[in-house]
Every structure is written in structure tokens, then in C-alpha cells.
BAZADO-612260 format. One record per residue (C-alpha): residue in one letter; chain; x, y, z. Coordinates in steps of 0.001 Angstrom, whole numbers. Layout:
// BAZADO-612260
{resn = A, chain = A, u = X, v = Y, w = Z} $
...
END
This chain:
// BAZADO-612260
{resn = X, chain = A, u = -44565, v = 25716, w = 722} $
{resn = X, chain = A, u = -43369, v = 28988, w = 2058} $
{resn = X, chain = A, u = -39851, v = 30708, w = 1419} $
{resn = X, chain = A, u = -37821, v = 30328, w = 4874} $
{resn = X, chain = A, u = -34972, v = 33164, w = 3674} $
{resn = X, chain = A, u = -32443, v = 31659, w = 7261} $
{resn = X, chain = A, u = -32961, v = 28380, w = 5103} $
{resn = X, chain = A, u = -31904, v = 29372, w = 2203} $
{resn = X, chain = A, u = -28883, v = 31747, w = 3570} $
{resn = X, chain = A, u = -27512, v = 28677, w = 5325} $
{resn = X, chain = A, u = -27741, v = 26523, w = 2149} $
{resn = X, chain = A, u = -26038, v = 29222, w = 192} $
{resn = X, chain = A, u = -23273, v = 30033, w = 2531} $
{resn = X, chain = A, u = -22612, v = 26202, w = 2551} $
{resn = X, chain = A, u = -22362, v = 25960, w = -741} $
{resn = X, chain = A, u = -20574, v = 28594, w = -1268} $
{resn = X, chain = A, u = -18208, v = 27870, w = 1184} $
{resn = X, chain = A, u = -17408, v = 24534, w = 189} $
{resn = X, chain = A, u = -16343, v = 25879, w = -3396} $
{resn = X, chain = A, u = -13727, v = 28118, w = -2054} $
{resn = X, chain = A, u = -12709, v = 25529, w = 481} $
{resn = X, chain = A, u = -12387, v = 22798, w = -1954} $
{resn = X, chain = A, u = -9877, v = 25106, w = -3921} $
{resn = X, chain = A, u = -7690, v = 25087, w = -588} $
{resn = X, chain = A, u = -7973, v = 21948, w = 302} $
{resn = X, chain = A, u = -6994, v = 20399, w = -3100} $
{resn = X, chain = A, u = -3444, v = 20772, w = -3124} $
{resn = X, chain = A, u = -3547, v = 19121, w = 529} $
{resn = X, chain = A, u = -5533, v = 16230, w = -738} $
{resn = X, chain = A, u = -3228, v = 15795, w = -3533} $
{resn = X, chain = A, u = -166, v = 15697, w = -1455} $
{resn = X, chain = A, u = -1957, v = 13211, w = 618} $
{resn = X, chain = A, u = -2721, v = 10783, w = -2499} $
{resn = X, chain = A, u = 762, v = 10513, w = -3841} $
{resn = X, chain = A, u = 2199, v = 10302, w = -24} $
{resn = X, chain = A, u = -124, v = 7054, w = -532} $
{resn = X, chain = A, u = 935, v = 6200, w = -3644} $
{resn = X, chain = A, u = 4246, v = 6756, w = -2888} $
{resn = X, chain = A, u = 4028, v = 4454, w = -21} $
{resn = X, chain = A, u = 2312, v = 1946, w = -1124} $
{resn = X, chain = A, u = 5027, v = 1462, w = -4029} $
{resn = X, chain = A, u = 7321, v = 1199, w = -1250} $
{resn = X, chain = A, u = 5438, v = -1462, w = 409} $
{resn = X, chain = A, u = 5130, v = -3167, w = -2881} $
{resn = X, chain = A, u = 8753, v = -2781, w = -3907} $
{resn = X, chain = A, u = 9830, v = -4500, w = -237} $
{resn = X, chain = A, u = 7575, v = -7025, w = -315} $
{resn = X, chain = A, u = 8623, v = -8445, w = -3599} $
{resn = X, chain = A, u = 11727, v = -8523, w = -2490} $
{resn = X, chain = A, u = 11441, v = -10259, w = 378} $
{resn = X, chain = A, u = 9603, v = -12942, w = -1136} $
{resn = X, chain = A, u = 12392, v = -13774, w = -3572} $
{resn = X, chain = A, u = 14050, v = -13810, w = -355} $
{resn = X, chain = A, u = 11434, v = -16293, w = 837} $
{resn = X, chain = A, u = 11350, v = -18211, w = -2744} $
{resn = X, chain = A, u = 14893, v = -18929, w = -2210} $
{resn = X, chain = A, u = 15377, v = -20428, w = 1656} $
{resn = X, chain = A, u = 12935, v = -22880, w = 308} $
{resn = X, chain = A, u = 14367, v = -23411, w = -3068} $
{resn = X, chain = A, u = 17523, v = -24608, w = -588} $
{resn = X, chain = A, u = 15859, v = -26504, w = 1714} $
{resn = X, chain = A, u = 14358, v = -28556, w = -1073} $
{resn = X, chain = A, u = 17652, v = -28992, w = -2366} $
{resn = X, chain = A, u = 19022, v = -29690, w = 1254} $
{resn = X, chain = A, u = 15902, v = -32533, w = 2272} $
{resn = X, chain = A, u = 16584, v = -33987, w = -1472} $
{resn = X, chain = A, u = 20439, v = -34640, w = -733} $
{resn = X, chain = A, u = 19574, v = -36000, w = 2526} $
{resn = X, chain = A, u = 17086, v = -37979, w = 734} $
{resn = X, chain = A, u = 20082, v = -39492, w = -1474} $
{resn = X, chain = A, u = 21822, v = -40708, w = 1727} $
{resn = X, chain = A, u = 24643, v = -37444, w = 1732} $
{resn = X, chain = A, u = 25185, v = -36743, w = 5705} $
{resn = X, chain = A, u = 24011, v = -33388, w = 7170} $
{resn = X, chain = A, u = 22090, v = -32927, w = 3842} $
{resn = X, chain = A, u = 25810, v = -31450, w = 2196} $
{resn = X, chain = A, u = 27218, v = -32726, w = -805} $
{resn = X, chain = A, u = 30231, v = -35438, w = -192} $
{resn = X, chain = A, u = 34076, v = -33388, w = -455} $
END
């Protein structure tokens, strides 16, 4: 196998250059991450709420169709 020196300049300039770019570009990346983390707590956060918000409609339309069930008009509670 013979030495090709273009090969092996190429090689080492890539290498090379990805070390000193990956020292630039880490601070970037990590900014990216906890934009991501950031926003998927966000999307968590919202979408427990909103199914609370969901858990309770139904928790009173159960309770509505049950008093209907018991003969109460309009599924309300007699005044």
C-alpha cells in the first residue's frame, strides 16, 4: 500500500477541523437542547392541565346522565 500524502492532508485537516469546530459549535448545541427541554416541559406542563380539564367535563357528565338516570328533569337536581 503506498503513502498518498493529498490523502492523508485531507484526513488531517478534517480532523482537525472538526475539533476546533466542535468547540464552537457546543455552546450552540447546548442552547438548542435546553430550548428543547425547555419546551417540551411546557408541552408537558399544558397538557396535564388540560386533561384535568378533560377529567372533569366527564366527571360532570357522569354525574349529569346519573341524575337523569334517577328521573331529575334536564339532568339538574330538583330546587
Amino acid at each position: 500500500m503506498t503513502f498518498h500524502l493529498p490523502s492523508f492532508l485531507l484526513g488531517y485537516t478534517a480532523g482537525a477541523g472538526s475539533v476546533l469546530l466542535s468547540r464552537h459549535l457546543r455552546p450552540l448545541l447546548l442552547e438548542l437542547a435546553t430550548a428543547a427541554y425547555r419546551f417540551g416541559d411546557m408541552v408537558l406542563a399544558r397538557t396535564a392541565v388540560k386533561q384535568e380539564d378533560l377529567e372533569d367535563l366527564l366527571a360532570e357528565a357522569k354525574a349529569r346522565a346519573r341524575r337523569a338516570a334517577n328521573g331529575h328533569a334536564n339532568g339538574q337536581a330538583p330546587t
